[in-house]
C-alpha positions in Angstrom: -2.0 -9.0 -7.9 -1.0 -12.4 -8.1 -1.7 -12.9 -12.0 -0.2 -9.2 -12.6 3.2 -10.1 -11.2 3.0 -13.8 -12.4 3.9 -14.8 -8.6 3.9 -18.8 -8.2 3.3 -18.4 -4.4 0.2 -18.8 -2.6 -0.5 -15.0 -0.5 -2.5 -14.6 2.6 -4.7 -12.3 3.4 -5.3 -10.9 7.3 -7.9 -8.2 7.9 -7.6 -9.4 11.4 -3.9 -9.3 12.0 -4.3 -12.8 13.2 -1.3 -14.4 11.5 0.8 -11.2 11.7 0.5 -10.8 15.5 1.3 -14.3 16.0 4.7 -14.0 14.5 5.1 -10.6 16.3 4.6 -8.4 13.0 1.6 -6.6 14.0 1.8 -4.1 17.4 2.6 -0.8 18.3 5.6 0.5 16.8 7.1 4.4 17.2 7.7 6.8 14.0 8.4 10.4 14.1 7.3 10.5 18.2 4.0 9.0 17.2 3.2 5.6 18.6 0.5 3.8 16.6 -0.7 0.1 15.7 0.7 -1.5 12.6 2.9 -3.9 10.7 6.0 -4.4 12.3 8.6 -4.9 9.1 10.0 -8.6 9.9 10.8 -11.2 8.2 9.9 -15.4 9.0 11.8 -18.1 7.4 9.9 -21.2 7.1 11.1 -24.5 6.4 10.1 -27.0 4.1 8.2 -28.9 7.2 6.5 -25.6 8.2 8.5 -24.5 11.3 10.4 -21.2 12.1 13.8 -21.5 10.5 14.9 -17.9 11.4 13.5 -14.9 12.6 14.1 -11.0 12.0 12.4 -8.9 13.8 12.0 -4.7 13.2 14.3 -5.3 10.4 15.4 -2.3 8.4 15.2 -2.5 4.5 18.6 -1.5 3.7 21.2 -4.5 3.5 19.0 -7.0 4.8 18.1 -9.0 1.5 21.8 -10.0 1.4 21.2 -11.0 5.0 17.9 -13.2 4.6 20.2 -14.5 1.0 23.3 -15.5 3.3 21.2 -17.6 5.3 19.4 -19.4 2.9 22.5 -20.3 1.0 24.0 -21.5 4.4 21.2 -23.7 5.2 21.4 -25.1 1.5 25.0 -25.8 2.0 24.2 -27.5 5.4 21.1 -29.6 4.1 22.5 -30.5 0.7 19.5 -29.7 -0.9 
């Protein structure tokens, strides 16, 4: 996947959920009535120093790229970098 897409990013994988439930994107979640277990759509900003720069949580797909962007390009602003 990684050669196919030409991604310059290291990817993780967790069978366990380990990683996922730590950062609160793996638990029950309700769709159509139905609660199940699964990935919770959310999104972790980490710094260059590896801590949490920003959190989403149960984000919805629509509109929140430009969100995530806005952020980012603050924090550039801010930093200088």
């Amino acid at each position: 996947f990684k050669i196919k897409h030409d991604l310059g990013i290291r990817l993780l994988s967790d069978p366990d959920h380990l990683v996922m439930s730590g950062y609160g994107a793996w638990g029950e979640k309700k769709m159509y009535g139905r609660i199940s277990q699964g990935v919770i759509r959310s999104t972790v900003l980490i710094d260059p120093d590896g801590n949490i720069a920003c959190h989403w949580p149960r984000v919805r797909a629509r509109g929140h790229a430009e969100k995530v962007l806005a952020v980012l390009r603050e924090r550039r602003g801010i930093e200088g970098d």
